[in-house]
N, C-alpha and C positions, 0 to 999 in steps of 0.2 A: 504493500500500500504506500508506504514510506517514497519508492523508488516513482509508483504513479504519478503520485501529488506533487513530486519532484518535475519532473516529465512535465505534466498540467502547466505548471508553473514557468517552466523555461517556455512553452510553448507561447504561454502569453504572453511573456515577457519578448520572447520575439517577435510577436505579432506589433507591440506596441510601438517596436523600435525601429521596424518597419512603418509602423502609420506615421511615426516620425518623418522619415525619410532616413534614416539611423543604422540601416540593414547593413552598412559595412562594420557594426560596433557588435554583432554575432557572435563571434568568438569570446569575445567580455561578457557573456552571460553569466558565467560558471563561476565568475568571485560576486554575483549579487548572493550566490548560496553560500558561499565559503564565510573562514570565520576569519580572514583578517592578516592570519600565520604568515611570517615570511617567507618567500619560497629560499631553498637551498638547493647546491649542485645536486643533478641525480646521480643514485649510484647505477653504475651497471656491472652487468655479468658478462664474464669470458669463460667458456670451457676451452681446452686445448688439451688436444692429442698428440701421441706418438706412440709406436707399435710396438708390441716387444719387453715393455718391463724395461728390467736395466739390467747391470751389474751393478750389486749392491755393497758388494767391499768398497765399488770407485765411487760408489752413489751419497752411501751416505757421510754427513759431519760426524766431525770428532770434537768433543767439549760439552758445554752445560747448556742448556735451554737458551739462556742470553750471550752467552759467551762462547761460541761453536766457530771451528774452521771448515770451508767446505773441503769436499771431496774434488779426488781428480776430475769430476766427469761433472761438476757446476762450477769449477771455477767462472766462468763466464759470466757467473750469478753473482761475483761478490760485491761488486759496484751497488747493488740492488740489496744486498743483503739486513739493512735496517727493514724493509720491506717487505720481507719472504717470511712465509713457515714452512718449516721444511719438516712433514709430516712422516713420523718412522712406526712401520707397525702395525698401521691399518691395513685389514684382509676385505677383500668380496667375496661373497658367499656363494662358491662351486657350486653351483646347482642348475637342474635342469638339463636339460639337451644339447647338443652341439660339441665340437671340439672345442677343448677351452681357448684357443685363438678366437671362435668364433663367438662362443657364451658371452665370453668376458666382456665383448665392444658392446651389444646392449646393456649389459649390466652392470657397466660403468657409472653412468650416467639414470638409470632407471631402476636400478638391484630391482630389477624385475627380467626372470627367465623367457628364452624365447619358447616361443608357441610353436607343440607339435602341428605339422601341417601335410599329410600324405604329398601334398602338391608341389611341394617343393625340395630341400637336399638332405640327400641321408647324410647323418653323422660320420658313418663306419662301425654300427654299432647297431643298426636295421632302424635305427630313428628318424624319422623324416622331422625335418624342423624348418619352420619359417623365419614369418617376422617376430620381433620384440612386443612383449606381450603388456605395455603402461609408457606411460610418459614419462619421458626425461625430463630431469631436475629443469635447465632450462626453460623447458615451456609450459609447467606447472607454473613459472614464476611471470613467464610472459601472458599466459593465460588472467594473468591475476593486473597485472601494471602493462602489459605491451600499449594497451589504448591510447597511452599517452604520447607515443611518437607514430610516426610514418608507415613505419614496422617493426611489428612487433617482438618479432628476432632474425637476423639475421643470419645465413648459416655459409660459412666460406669453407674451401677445399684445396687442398695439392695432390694431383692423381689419387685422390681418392674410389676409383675405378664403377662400375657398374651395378647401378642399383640392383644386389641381389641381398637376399636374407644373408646377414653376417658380418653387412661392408657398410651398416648405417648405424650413426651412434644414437642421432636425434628423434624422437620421437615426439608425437602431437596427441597419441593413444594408444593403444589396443591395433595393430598392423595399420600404422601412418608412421611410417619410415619417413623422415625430410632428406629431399637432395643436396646435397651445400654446391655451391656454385664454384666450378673449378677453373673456367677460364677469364683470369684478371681482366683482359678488353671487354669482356660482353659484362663482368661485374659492373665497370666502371659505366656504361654504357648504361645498363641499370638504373644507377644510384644516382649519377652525375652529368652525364650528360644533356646539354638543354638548360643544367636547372644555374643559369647563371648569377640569379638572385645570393648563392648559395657558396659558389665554386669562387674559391681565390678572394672573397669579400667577408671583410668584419662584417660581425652578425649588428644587424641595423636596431635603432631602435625603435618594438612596436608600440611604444607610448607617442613616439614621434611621428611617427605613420596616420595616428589618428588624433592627433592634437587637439584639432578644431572640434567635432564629432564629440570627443569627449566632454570639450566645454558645453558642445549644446547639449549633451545626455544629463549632465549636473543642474540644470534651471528648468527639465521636465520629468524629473521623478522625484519618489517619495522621499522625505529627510532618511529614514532609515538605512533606502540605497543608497543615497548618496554618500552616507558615512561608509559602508562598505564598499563602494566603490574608490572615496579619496582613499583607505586603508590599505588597500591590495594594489592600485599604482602607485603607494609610494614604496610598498614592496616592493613590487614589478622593478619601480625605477635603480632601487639599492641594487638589487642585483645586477641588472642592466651596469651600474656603476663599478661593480664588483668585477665585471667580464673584460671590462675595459680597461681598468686601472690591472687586470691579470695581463691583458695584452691577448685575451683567449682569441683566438680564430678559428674561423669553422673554415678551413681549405678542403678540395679536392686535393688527392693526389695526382701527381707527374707520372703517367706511366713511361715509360722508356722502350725502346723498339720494343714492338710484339714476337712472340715466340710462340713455340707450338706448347702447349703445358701438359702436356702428356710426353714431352721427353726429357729421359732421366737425366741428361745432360744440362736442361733448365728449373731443372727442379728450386734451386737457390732463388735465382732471380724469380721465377711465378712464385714463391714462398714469401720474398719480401713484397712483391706487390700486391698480393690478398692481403698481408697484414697492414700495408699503408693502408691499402681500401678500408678495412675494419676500424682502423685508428681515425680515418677520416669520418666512417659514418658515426664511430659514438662521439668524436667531438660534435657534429653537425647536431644532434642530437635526432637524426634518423632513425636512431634503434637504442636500447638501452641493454640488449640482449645480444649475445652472439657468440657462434661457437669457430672454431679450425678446428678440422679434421685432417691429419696429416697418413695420408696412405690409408691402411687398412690393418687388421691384425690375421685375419684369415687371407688366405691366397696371397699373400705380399710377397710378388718375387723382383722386390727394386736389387738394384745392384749399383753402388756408390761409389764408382767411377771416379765422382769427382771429388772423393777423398783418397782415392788411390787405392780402392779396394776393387779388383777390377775380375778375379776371379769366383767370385762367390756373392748369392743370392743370400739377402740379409738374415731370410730368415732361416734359412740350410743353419748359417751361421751362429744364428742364434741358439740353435738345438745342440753346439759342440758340449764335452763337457768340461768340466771347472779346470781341468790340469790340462787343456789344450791349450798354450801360452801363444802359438801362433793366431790362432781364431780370436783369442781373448784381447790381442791389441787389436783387431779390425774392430771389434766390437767397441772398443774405448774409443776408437777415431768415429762412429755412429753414433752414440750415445752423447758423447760428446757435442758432437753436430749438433745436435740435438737440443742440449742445452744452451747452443749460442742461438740460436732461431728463438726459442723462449726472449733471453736476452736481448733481441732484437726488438721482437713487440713491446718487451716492459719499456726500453728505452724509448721506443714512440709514444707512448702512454707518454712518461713520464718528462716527457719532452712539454706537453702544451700545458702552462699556467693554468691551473682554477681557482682561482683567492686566495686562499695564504700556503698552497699547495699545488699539487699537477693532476690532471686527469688519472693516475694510476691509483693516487690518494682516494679517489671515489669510485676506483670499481675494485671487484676482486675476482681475481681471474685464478682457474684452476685448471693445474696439470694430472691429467694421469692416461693410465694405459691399461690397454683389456688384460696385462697376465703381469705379474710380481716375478717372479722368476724364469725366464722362456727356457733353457732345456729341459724342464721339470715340469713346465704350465702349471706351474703354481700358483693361484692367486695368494696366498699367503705367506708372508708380506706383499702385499703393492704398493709401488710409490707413488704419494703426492705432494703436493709444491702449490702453496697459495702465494699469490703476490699479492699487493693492495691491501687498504684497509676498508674497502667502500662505506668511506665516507664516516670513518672513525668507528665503524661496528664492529672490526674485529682488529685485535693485536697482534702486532708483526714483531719482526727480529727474533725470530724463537726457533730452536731446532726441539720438536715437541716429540716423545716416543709413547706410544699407547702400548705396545705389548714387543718384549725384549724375541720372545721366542714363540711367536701365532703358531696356530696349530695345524696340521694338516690336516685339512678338514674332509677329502675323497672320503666316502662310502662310512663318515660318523656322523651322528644326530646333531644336526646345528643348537639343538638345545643345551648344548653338553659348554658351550663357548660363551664367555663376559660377550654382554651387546655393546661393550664400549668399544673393543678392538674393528668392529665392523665399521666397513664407512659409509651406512647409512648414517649413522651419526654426522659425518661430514656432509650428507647431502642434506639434511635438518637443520644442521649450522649456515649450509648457503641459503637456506631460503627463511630464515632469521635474519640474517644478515641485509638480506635484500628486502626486508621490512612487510617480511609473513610467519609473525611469531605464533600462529595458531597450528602451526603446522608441526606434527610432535614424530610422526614415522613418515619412513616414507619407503615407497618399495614391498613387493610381495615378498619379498624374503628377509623385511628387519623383524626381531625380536625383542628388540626393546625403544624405548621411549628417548625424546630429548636430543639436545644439539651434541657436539663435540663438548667433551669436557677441558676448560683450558682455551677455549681458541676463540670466544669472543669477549 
């Protein structure tokens, strides 16, 4: 009823501002209902991907929670490291169907198992398994806040390969796999081209745009309005003054010659230019959601060339075992990669002023991978890596451990394991974070209740 009367109310209220001649003062509906609050930067969300796990002797820090040195395979991260948690410990919950390359990429993001489907790929195992069976963390949150900008989440790609069940992380439901978009010309082409209001100009101001308008809206409504109306543009204005005195700009990015992005020889350069595109749509404030998707964890047969590994398919590689020291350096120059790409986006982030801060300050972006250990396909431990505070809701500079020694959990009762080691706790903490405190589980395979303990 609340929602109707709401509804009613704006209706007339547009009507009247039309009978004015006013119809361009539309958008200004929405503070006659508000209570006055200042507005602040929004926060957004990043997921990001990489396939494979890690090595976890090179992975993880050595020291105390505030006082930690990285590992060989984040040094790329230390510039950033007041910024990071670097998360030791957390498992996903093996379950369900599929090879664990394949389990693991939906229930990264969803810890929810894919859905048996005669119609689609057998396991190895006489299982036929489809799509992902609930929505990804993500667009639970876009579901909830996306309204507010252009789009609702964005979803970007680097050969991420062919929509089949296995090779999509993002989900909208119950089998609605999202495609993320893999070729940076047709992204840009998308998001920016045409929109010249936008591309290469400081963000204008909309108090200024309707000046006059406004003044005639204050000598034909009620005193009540009009006190909420002076209230929220002098909000409106603070902030407007806040983006200014930051020096914040909403630029497109500079794409650089075009390349084919499905070859592994380009993979660096289409890598960096989805994440200019990404950095560009959340300053623009395009999207407030958005994930990369880098490859895949099932079927990945990249071969890294352009680090000098030129005989071997990543993920062959990945399957060596622990006292292969030949395999084990190809693996450190990957993983590594790996972590400078990370580094790359935080420094674009952290690159564009926002008030006494940067854009990386108001989102919080989260690393992880469909398997913890790949010649084992263990999910237990999996590594993750939050950057950002979004927007002062959670505390950084931490190297935080949940469980010294997770259990292996094949073919034992998940009831048998602490729910704090799981990282649905972590996907309960993002969406707290992102200002959906009602939200206590999340995922058909959590057991227990509540955020991350420690991390906001």
């Amino acid at each position: 009823m609340k929602r109707r009367e709401g509804s009613n109310r704006n209706f007339h209220r547009r009507a009247f501002l039309s009978g004015l001649g006013l119809a361009g003062l539309a958008p200004f509906i929405p503070i006659l209902n508000a209570s006055g609050q200042e507005a602040s930067f929004p926060k957004r969300l990043i997921l990001f991907f990489t396939p494979h796990g890690t090595l976890f002797d090179q992975w993880l820090p050595t020291g105390t929670e505030t006082n930690f040195t990285m590992g060989p395979i984040l040094q790329s991260l230390q510039p950033f490291q007041s910024k990071l948690n670097i998360l030791a410990g957390l498992s996903m919950h093996d379950v369900g169907i599929g090879a664990p390359h394949t389990k693991g990429f939906p229930i990264l993001w969803t810890a929810s198992p894919l859905l048996q489907d005669m119609t689609f790929r057998e396991d190895g195992n006489g299982f036929y398994f489809g799509w992902g069976s609930s929505a990804s963390v993500d667009q639970v949150i876009a579901n909830r806040i996306g309204s507010a900008t252009a789009y609702p989440s964005l979803e970007f790609g680097v050969r991420s390969q062919a929509a089949i069940t296995g090779t999509r992380m993002i989900y909208t439901g119950a089998k609605q796999p999202k495609d993320p978009m893999t070729d940076p010309a047709a992204v840009f082409t998308r998001l920016f081209a045409g929109h010249t209001d936008v591309v290469g100009l400081e963000r204008k101001s909309a108090l200024d745009l309707v000046q006059a308008e406004l003044g005639e809206l204050s000598t034909r409504v009620a005193k009540e309005d009009q006190m909420k109306v002076a209230a929220h543009l002098a909000s409106i204005r603070a902030s407007e003054m806040r983006i200014a005195q930051s020096s914040a700009r909403c630029t497109g990015p500079v794409l650089g010659n075009q390349v084919d992005p499905l070859q592994e020889a380009n993979t660096t350069a289409v890598y960096h230019s989805q994440m200019d595109l990404m950095v560009s749509a959340l300053a623009c404030d395009m999207t407030r959601i958005a994930s990369m998707q880098y490859t895949v964890g099932d079927v990945d047969q990249t071969v890294y060339s352009w680090l000098g590994v030129t005989a071997d398919r990543f993920h062959d590689l990945s399957h060596s075992g622990d006292n292969d020291a030949v395999a084990k350096a190809k693996l450190l120059k990957i993983y590594t990669w790996f972590a400078q790409q990370f580094a790359y986006l935080l420094a674009k982030l952290d690159s564009i002023p926002e008030g006494n801060g940067t854009l990386l300050d108001n989102c919080l972006v989260v690393w992880g991978s469909e398997v913890g250990k790949p010649n084992n396909h263990s999910l237990a431990p999996t590594p993750f890596i939050t950057a950002g505070a979004a927007g002062g809701a959670v505390k950084t500079g931490r190297f935080l451990t949940y469980s010294t020694a997770p259990p292996a959990m094949v073919g034992t009762s998940q009831a048998a394991f602490p729910a704090s080691c799981f990282h649905n706790r972590l996907l309960v903490s993002i969406c707290h974070a992102m200002g959906l405190p009602d939200i206590d589980t999340f995922g058909s395979t959590d057991i227990g209740t509540g955020p991350l303990a420690n991390f906001t």
